[in-house]
C-alpha positions as CSV (number, residue, x, y, z in Angstrom):
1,X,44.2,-163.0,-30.6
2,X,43.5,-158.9,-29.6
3,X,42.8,-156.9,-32.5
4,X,45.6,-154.4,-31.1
5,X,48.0,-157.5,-31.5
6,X,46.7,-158.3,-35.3
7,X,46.9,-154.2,-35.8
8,X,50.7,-153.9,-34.6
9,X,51.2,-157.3,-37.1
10,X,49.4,-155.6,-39.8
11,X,51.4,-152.5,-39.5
12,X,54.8,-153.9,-39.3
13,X,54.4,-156.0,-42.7
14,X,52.9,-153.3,-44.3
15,X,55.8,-151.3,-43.2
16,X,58.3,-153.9,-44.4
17,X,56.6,-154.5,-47.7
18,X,56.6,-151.1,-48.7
19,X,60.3,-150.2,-47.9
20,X,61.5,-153.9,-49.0
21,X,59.5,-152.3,-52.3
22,X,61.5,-149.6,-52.8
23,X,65.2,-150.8,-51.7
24,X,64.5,-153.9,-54.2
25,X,63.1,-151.6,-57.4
26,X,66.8,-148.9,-56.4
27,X,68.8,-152.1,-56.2
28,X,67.7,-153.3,-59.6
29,X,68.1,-150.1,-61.2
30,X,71.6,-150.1,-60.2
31,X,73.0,-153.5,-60.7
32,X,74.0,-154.9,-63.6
33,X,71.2,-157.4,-65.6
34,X,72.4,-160.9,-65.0
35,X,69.5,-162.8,-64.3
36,X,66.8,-162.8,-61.6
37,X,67.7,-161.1,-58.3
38,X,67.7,-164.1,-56.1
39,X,66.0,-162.8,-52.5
40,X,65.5,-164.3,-48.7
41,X,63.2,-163.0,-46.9
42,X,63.4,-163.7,-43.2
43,X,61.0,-163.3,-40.0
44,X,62.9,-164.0,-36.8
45,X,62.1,-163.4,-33.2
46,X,64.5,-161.4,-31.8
47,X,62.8,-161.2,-28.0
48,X,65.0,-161.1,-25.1
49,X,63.0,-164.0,-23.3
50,X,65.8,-164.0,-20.4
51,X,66.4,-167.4,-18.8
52,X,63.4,-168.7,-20.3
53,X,63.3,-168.7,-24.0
54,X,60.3,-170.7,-25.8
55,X,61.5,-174.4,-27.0
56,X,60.9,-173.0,-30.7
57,X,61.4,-169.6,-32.0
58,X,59.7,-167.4,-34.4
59,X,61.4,-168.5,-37.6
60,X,60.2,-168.0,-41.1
61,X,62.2,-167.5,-44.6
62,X,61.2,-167.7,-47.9
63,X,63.1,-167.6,-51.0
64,X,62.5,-166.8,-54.5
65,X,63.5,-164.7,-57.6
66,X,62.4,-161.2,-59.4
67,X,62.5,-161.0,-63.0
68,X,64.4,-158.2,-64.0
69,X,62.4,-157.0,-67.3
């Protein structure tokens, strides 16, 4: 793989972590304590491959909780 290709992946989940940071840490703040904040996290492909679209897509989620403390 290019090293401009790993850069532009780099980027973009540095960019998501640090905004899915902050939305997460507001959303706690103002929603009531009942528990852990139960979360998805999702990685799709969302390419317009035309006619031709790959057999098996780009498809990742995870799952998990944060404490609220």
């Amino acid at each position: 793989m290019e090293s401009a290709s790993r850069d532009d992946i780099r980027k973009l989940l540095k960019m998501f972590g640090i905004r899915a940071d902050e939305l997460i840490v507001a959303h706690l703040a103002r929603t009531p304590s009942a528990g852990p904040l139960r979360l998805a996290l999702i990685l799709e492909d969302r390419t317009d491959y035309g006619k031709e679209p790959p057999a098996d897509r780009l498809h990742l989620e995870l799952e998990g909780d944060v404490r609220r403390e």
